[in-house]
C-alpha positions in Angstrom: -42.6 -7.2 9.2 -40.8 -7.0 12.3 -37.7 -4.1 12.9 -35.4 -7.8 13.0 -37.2 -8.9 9.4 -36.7 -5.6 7.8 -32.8 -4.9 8.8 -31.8 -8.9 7.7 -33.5 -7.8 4.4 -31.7 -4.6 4.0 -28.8 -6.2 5.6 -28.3 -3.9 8.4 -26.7 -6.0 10.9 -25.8 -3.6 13.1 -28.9 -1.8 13.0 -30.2 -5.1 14.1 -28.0 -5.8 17.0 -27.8 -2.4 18.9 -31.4 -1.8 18.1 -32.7 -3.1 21.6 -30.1 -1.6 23.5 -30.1 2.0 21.8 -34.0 1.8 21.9 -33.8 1.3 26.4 -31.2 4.2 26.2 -33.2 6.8 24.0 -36.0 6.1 26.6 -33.9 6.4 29.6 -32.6 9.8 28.2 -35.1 11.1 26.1 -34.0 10.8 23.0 -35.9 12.5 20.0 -37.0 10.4 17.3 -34.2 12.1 15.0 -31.6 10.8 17.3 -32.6 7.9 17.8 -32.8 7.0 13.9 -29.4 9.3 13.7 -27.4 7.1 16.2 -28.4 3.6 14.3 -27.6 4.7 11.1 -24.1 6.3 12.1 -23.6 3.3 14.1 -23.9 1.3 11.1 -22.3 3.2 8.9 -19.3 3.1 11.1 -19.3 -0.4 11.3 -19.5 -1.0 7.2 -16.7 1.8 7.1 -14.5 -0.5 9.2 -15.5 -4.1 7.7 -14.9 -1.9 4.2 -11.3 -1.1 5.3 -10.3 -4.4 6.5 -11.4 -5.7 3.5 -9.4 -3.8 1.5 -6.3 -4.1 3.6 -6.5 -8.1 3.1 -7.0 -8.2 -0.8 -3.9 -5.3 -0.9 -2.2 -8.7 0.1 0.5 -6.5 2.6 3.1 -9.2 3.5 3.0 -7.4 7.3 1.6 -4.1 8.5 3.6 -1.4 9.2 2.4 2.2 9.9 3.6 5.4 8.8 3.1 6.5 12.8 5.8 3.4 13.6 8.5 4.9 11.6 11.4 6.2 13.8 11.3 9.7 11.0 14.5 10.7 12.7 16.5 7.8 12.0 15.0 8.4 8.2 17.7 8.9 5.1 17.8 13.1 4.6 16.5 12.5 0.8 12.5 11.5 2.4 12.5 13.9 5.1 11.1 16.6 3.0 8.9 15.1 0.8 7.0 12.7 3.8 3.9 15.3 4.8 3.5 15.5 0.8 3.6 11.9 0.5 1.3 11.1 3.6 -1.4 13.6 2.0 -1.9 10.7 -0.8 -1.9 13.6 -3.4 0.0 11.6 -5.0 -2.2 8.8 -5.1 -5.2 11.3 -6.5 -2.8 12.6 -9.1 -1.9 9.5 -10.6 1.8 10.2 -10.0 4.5 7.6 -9.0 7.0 6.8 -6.8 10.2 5.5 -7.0 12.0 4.8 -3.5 15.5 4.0 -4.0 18.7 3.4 -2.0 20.6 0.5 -0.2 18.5 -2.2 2.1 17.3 -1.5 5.4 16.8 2.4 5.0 13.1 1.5 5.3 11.4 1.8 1.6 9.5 -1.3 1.7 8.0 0.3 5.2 7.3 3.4 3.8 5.7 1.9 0.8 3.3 -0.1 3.0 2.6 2.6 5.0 1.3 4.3 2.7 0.0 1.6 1.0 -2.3 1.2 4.3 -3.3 5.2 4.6 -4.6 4.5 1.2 -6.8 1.7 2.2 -8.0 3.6 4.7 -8.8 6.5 2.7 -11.3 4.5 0.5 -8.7 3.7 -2.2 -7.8 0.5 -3.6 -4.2 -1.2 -3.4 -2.0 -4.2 -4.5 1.1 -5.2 -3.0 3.5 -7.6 -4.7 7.2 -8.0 -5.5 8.5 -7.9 -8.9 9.5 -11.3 -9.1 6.1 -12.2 -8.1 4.4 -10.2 -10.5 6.7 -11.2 -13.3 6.1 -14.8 -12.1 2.2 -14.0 -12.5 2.5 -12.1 -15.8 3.3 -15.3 -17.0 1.3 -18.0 -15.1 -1.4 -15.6 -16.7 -0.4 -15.7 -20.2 0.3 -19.6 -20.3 -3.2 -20.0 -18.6 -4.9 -17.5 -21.2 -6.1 -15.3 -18.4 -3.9 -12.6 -18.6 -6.3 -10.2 -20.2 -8.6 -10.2 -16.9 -5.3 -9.7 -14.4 -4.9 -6.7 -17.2 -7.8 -5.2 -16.0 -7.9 -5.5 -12.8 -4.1 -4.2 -12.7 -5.5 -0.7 -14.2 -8.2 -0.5 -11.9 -6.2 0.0 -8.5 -5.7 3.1 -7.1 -2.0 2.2 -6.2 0.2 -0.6 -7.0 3.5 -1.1 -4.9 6.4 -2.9 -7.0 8.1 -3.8 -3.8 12.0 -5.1 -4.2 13.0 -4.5 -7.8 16.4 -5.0 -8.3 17.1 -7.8 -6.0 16.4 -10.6 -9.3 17.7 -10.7 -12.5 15.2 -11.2 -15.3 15.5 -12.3 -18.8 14.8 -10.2 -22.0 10.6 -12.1 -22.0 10.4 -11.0 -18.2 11.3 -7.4 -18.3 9.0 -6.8 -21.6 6.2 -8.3 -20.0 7.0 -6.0 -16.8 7.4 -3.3 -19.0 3.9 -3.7 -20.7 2.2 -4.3 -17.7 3.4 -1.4 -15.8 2.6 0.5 -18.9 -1.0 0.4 -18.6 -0.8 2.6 -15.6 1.2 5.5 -17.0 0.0 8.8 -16.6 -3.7 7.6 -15.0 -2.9 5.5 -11.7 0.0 5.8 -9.3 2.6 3.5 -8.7 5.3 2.5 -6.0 8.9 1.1 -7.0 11.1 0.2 -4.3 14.7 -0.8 -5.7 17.9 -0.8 -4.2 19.3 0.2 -7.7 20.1 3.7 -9.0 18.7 4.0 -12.6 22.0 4.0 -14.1 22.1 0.4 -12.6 18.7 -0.6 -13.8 20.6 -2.4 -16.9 21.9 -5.1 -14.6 18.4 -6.4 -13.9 16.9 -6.1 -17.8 19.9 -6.4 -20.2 18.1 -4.7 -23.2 19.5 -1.6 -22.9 16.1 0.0 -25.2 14.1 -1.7 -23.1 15.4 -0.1 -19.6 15.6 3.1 -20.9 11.7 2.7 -21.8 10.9 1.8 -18.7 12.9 4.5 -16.8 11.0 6.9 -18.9 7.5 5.8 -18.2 7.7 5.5 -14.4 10.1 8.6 -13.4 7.0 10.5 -15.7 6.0 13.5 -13.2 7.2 10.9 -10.3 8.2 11.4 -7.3 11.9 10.0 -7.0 13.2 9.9 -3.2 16.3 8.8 -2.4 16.5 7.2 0.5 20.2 5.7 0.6 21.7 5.7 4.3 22.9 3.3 7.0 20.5 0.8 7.3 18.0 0.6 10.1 18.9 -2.8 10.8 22.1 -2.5 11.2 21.9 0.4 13.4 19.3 -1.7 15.8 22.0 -4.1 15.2 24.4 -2.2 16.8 22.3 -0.8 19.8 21.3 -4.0 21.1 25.2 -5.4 20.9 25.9 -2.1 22.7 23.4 -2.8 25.3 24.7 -6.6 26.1 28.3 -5.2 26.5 26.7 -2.5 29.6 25.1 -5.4 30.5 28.3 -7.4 30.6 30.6 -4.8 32.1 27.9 -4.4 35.3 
């Protein structure tokens, strides 16, 4: 069999397509035969690397990409400052430990949460996104479709969930047990990510069965990480700036 056959059976495309031109350029230079073989293979295992990450950003279903490097860290609430290097090192992630980012809109949680949610996907790991209304919404869809026990499974299975916007719904007694179960299959053996613009002592507003937030608060502040990350909001502060810049504009 040809070097084409053999690579489209062993479906190494790369391999395939740089294998002319890395073949005229270990002639031209002199390449050993080690080299040679060395500079495919690491060529295509680059290459499956990358595919391997994009994949895993899409099914993480982030609703936009934003990067830990974009975040402005001075303009960050004091409560995060100190814990961001620990965070960033995923050790979290390894550990099985959660986190719960809290304070009022616009201080940047859901950022930090994807963030890290994409240094996660790059580091091999997998990850799900979704809002809690969303995933409340799906809990359900699930159970009335008798599939729930296979969204069950593959719930466990992620490296990290982020429960993005807790707190901005209400949900009745049905939907905060069935949040409470699912998040419960994680406890103590996967990591998780809560953004909430809540306190705990507020949680009771969302899910009125007092038992049932208490519960809850217990299973995910477990060994967590809880940042909070209350400040002026970072929208309202860009807000400001570019007001500020139309009224220089204005006086010139």
């Amino acid at each position: 069999m040809s070097v084409s056959a053999l690579t489209r059976e062993l479906h190494m495309r790369t391999v395939r397509n740089l294998y002319d031109q890395y073949l005229e350029q270990a002639k031209a230079e002199g390449w050993d035969y080690e080299k040679f073989l060395r500079s495919l293979l690491q060529a295509e295992y680059e290459q499956r690397l990358q595919n391997s990450q994009q994949k895993r950003l899409k099914t993480a279903g982030f609703p936009q990409y934003k990067y830990l490097e974009d975040l402005d860290r001075n303009e960050l609430p004091k409560g995060v400052k100190p814990r961001l290097s620990e965070l960033e090192s995923l050790d979290f992630v390894r550990q099985g430990h959660n986190v719960v980012l809290y304070g009022n809109p616009g201080t940047g949680k859901t950022h930090l949460a994807i963030g890290l949610g994409i240094e996660a996907c790059k580091n091999r790991m997998s990850v799900m996104f979704t809002s809690v209304p969303h995933l409340i919404t799906q809990i359900k869809e699930c159970r009335s479709q008798r599939t729930l026990h296979a969204l069950e499974t593959r719930f466990k299975r992620y490296d990290l969930v982020i429960c993005d916007e807790f707190g901005y719904m209400a949900c009745d007694k049905e939907g905060g047990e069935l949040l409470f179960n699912h998040l419960s299959l994680r406890t103590d053996t996967k990591s998780t990510i809560i953004t909430t613009n809540l306190s705990f002592d507020r949680w009771g507003e969302i899910i009125k069965d007092k038992i049932l937030v208490n519960a809850l608060v217990d299973r995910l502040t477990h060994n967590a990480y809880l940042i909070n990350m209350n400040g002026e909001s970072y929208r309202l502060k860009e807000t400001k700036k570019f007001n500020q810049k139309l009224l220089q504009k204005d006086e010139k």
